[in-house]
N, C-alpha and C positions, 0 to 999 in steps of 0.2 A: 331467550334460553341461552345458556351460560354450557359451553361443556369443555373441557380439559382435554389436548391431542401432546399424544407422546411423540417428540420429533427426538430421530436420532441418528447419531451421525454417520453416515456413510464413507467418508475419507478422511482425511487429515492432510494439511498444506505442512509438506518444505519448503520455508522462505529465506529469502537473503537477509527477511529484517528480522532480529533476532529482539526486538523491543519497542514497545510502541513508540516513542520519540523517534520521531522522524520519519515515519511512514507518509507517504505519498498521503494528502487529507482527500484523493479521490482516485481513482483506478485508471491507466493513460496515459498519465504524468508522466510517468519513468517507461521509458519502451525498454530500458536496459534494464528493470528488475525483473528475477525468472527467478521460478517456483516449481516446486514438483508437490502435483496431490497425490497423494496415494491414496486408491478405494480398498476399503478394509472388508474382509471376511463379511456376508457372505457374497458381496456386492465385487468383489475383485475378481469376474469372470471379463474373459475378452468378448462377451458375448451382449455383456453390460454398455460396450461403448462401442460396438457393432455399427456405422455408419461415424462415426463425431469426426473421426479423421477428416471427413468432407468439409468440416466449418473453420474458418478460420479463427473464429471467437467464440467462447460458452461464455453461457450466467453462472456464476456459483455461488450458491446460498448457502451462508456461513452464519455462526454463529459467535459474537463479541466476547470472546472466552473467557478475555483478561480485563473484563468490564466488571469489577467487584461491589460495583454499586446495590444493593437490594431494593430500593425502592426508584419509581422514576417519577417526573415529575413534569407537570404539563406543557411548562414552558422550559428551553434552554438558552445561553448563550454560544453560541455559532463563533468558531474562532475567524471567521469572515467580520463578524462584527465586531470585532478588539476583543471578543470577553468579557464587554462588560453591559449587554443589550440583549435582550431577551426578543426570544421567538417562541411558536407553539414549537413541540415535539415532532408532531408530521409535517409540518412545515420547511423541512431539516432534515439533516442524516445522522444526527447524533448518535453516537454508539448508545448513550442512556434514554432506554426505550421501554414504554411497557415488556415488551419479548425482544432479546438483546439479540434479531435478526438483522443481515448485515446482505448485500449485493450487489456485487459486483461484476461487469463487464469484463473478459481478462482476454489477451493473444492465445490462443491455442497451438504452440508450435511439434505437437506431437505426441502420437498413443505411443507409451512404450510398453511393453511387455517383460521388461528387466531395466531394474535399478541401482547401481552399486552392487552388483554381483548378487540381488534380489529377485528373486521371481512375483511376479505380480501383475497388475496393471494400477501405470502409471499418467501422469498428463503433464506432460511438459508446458508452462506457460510462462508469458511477459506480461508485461504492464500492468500488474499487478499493485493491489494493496494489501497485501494480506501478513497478518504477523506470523511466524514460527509457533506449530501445533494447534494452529485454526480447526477446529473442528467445519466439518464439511456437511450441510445436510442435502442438499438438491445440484446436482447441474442440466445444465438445459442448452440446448444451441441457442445459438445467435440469428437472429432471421430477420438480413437487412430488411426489406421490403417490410417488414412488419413494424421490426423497433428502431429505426431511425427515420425520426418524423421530422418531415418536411415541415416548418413553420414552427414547430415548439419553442417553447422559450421560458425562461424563468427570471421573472423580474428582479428579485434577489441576487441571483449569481448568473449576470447577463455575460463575463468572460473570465477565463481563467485568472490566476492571479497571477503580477508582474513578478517577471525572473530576475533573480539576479549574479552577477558574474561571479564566477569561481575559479581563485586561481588555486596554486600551488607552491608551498615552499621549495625551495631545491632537494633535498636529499628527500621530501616526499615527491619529489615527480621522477628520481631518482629511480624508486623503488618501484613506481608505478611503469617505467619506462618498458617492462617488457610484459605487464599485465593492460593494454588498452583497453581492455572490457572493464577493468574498475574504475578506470579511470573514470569513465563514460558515463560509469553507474553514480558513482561519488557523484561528478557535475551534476546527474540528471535529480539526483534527490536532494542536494542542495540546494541547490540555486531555487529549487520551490520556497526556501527561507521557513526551515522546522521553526524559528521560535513561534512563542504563542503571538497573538497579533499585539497586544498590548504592546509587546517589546519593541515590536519593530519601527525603527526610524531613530531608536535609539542610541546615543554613543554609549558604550559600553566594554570593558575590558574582559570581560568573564571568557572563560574558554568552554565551548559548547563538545560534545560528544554522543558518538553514538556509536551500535555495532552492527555493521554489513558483514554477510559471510560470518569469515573468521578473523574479520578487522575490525579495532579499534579506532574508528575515524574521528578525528579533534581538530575543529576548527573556531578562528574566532571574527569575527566582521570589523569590516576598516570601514570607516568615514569620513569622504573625499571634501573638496574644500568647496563642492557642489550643492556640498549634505546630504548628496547619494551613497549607498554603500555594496562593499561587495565581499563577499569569504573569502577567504583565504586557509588553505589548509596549511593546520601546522604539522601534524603530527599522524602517521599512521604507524601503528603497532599491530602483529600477529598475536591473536586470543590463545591463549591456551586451553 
């Protein structure tokens, strides 16, 4: 038996990533990206997050907003696998999913009650992957004892993926000199290496970008005589 559930969304994410290119490809990676949810009408009672303050980290169940695909399809390619290798759909975390359901682990740093001279309730968090106006539909504490399992494992994505160094041009470390939290944030979502995996290992001159905040961040990869590579930022510009 077949039946249709209306899911709908209870808050909406402020994030630092204002575009998909270059979001963390899993939630942890960056301890320096921070996000504010706001729970929307009729859900933004302080009576709604009545105890959350106690956990250091919630689940929150999102929804892949700016996933414009219509149809999905059983198998994908996994940017873990170059792009060019197929896997099943559950097998994976692909935003292209039968129901374009999304969850993530995130830092909880705090219930606020006012946001930008807003009244409300708010959820301060880090480590984040979430894009700018994620629709919000569930959150849930985190409950070591239960979901961090001793012994689990996944033979596919047995450890993180290799980082690599991020420096800085002078007049952008310049600018950075009296913001250290960007700085921090730039290294921590670079150096996961946004391009698609095909590219990587590649010599290449293209200049890459993306926007954090209200920055225009433009970098582009050097290739040492080791045939390692590393970023190098060229360029940060204020968005208007």
């Amino acid at each position: 038996m077949h039946e249709t559930f209306v899911v709908s969304p209870i808050a909406v994410v402020h994030s630092c990533f204002k575009e998909k290119f270059g979001i963390p490809r899993q939630p942890g990676l960056v301890p320096e990206a921070k996000a504010v949810i706001e729970l929307l009408p009729p859900f933004n009672v302080p009576e709604a997050v009545d105890g959350l303050a106690l956990c250091s980290h919630i689940w929150v169940h999102f929804l892949f907003h700016a996933n414009h695909r219509q149809s999905w399809k059983p198998k994908v390619k996994p940017p873990r696998l170059g792009g060019n290798k197929s896997m099943g759909v559950f097998a994976t975390r692909s935003p292209v999913r039968p129901n374009p359901l999304g969850l993530s682990v995130v830092a909880l740093e705090g219930v606020l009650l006012e946001y930008r001279g807003r009244a409300g309730v708010f959820l301060a968090i880090a480590a984040h992957d979430l894009l700018e106006g994620t629709p919000v539909v569930d959150i849930k504490p985190y409950l070591p004892y239960a979901d961090a399992l001793v012994g689990a494992r996944n033979d596919f994505a047995l450890a993180s993926p290799e980082l690599l160094d991020v420096g800085f041009a002078d007049d952008v470390d310049r600018v950075l000199t009296h913001t250290p939290e960007l700085k921090r944030l730039i290294s921590q979502v670079l150096r996961q290496d946004p391009r698609p995996a095909y590219k990587k290992g590649h010599c290449e001159e293209r200049i890459y970008g993306m926007r954090l905040n209200q920055w225009d961040v433009r970098w582009r990869y050097l290739t040492h005589v080791s045939g390692s590579q590393s970023i190098l930022v060229t360029e940060l510009v204020a968005h208007n």
